[in-house]
N, C-alpha and C positions, 0 to 999 in steps of 0.2 A: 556577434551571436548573443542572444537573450540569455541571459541564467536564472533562473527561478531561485526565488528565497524558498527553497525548501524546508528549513526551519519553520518559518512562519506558516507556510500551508501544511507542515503535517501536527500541527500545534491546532491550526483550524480545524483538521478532519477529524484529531483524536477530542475533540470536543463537541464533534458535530455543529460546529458553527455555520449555518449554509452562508450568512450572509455576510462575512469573514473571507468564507474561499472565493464567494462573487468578485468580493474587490481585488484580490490578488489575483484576480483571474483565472483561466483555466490550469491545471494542475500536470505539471511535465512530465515530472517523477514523482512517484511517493513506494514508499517504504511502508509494506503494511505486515503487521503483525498480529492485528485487532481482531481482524473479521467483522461478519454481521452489519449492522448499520453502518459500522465505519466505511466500509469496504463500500457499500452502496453510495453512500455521501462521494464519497473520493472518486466512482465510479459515473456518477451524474456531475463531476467538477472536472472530469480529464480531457485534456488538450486529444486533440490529432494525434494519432500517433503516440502519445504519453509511454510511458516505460514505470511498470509495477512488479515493483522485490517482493514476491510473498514467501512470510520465513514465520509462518506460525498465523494459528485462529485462533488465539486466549479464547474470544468470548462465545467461543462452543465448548469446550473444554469440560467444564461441568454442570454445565445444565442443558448440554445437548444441542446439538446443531440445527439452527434453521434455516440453514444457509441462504446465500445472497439472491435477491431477485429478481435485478437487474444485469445480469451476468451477457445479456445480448449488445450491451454498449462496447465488449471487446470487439465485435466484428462491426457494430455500426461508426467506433473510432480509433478504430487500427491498432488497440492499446495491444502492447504485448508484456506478458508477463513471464518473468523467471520464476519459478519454486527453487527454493533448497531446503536443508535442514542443517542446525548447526552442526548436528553430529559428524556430517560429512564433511565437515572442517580440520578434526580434529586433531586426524593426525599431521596435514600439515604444520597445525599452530604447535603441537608437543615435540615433532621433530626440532621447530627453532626454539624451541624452550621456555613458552608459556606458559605452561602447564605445571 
């Protein structure tokens, strides 16, 4: 089974590198918390199928959202994406005592 250095590609995508995430190839998983460009960039780099965590938009946050515009590559490439927020963690992680 392939395993993607996912390090490496979300190091490419948080920096908008396009020619970066070319040579690593298409992008399996990635973890986005950025929005905006980044989210587009990740979005035109995503495998078949890809699997995307999104757990926050920083770069709307305060200067207002322009959201992504490329958003039809999730049905052209099967990507699926999970939402959460941290908050809905929290009581798990306080019951075992991280908090």
């Amino acid at each position: 089974m392939h395993r993607p250095d996912i390090e490496s590609q979300i190091r490419c995508i948080e920096t908008r590198c396009k020619v970066e995430v070319s040579k690593e190839g298409p992008i399996e998983i990635y973890w986005d918390h950025v929005g905006g460009e980044t989210s587009e960039v990740a979005l035109d780099s995503a495998a078949q199928h890809a699997r995307f965590i999104e757990c926050g938009m920083i770069s709307g946050y305060n200067e207002g959202h322009r959201g992504v515009s490329n958003l039809f590559n999730l049905s052209r490439t099967g990507i699926q994406v999970t939402g959460f927020q941290v908050s809905s963690l929290w009581d798990k992680y306080d019951s075992a005592g991280y908090y």
